[in-house]
N, C-alpha and C positions, 0 to 999 in steps of 0.2 A: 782602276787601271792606271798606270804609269803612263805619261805625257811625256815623250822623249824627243819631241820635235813637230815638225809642219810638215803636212804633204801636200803639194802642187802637183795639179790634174791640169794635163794641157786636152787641145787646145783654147781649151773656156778659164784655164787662170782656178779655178774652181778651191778649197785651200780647205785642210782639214787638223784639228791637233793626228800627230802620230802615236798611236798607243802599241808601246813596244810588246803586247800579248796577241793583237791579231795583226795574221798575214795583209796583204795587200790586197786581194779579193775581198775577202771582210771588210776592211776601210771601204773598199766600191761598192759595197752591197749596202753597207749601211748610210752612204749619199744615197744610194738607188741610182748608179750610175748605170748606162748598160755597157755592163764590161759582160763579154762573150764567155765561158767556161763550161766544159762540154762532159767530164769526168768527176765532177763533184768535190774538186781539188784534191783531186789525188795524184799527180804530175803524169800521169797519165795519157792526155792528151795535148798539149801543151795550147791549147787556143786560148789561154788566158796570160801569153807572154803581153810584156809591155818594155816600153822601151826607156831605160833609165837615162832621162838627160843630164839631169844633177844629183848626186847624191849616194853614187853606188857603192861607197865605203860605209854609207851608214843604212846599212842592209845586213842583214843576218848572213852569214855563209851560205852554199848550195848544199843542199841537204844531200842526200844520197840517191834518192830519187828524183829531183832534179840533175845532177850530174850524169846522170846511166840515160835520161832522153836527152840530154843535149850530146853525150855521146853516139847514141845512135842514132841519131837525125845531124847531123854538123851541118849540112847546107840548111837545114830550115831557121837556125840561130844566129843571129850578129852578136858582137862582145857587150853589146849595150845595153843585152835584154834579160828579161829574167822571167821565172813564172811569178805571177801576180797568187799565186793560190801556197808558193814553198817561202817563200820570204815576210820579212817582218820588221820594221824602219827599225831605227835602233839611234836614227838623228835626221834631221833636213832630207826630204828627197823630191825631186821634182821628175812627172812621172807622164809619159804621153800614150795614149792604150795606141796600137795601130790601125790603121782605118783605112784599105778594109781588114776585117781581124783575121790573126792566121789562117790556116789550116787546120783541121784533126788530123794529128800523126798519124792516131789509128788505122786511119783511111788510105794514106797516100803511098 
């Protein structure tokens, strides 16, 4: 796999290579971080947003299914956030999960 940069897990500082093939859930699974996801990363439910503090140009686009729940949920989203399960570094990102974790859209 491609090494395309470092990911920074706040608030522990935590730091991983970025491998430009798996999403950002992936990278947390594979720490064994507990990052919250409720849909099996299907953007679906969105409790596996995270908030990008540095880095969000070196992130993959919003896929099509991340764009249609940020669409219909606009108050549950800030500009800073992304699903951790639709995106994929692509360079440097430093990355803080929210605490306490979202919502299920599903639900609300």
């Amino acid at each position: 796999m491609k090494i395309v940069g470092r990911l920074k897990w706040l608030p522990d500082g935590e730091e991983q290579p970025a491998k430009e093939e798996l999403s950002l859930l992936v990278h947390a699974m594979i720490l064994d971080r507990d990052h919250r996801q409720a849909c099996g990363g299907q953007a679906d439910c969105g409790t596996c947003r995270i908030k990008v503090v540095e880095g969000m140009d070196n992130l993959t686009p919003y896929t099509l299914d991340e764009r249609e729940l940020r669409e219909d949920f606009p108050d549950y989203f800030q500009d800073d956030e992304r699903l951790a399960c639709q995106c994929r570094p692509i360079g440097d990102v430093t990355i803080q999960v929210p605490d306490p974790p979202p919502p299920d859209l599903r639900f609300v």
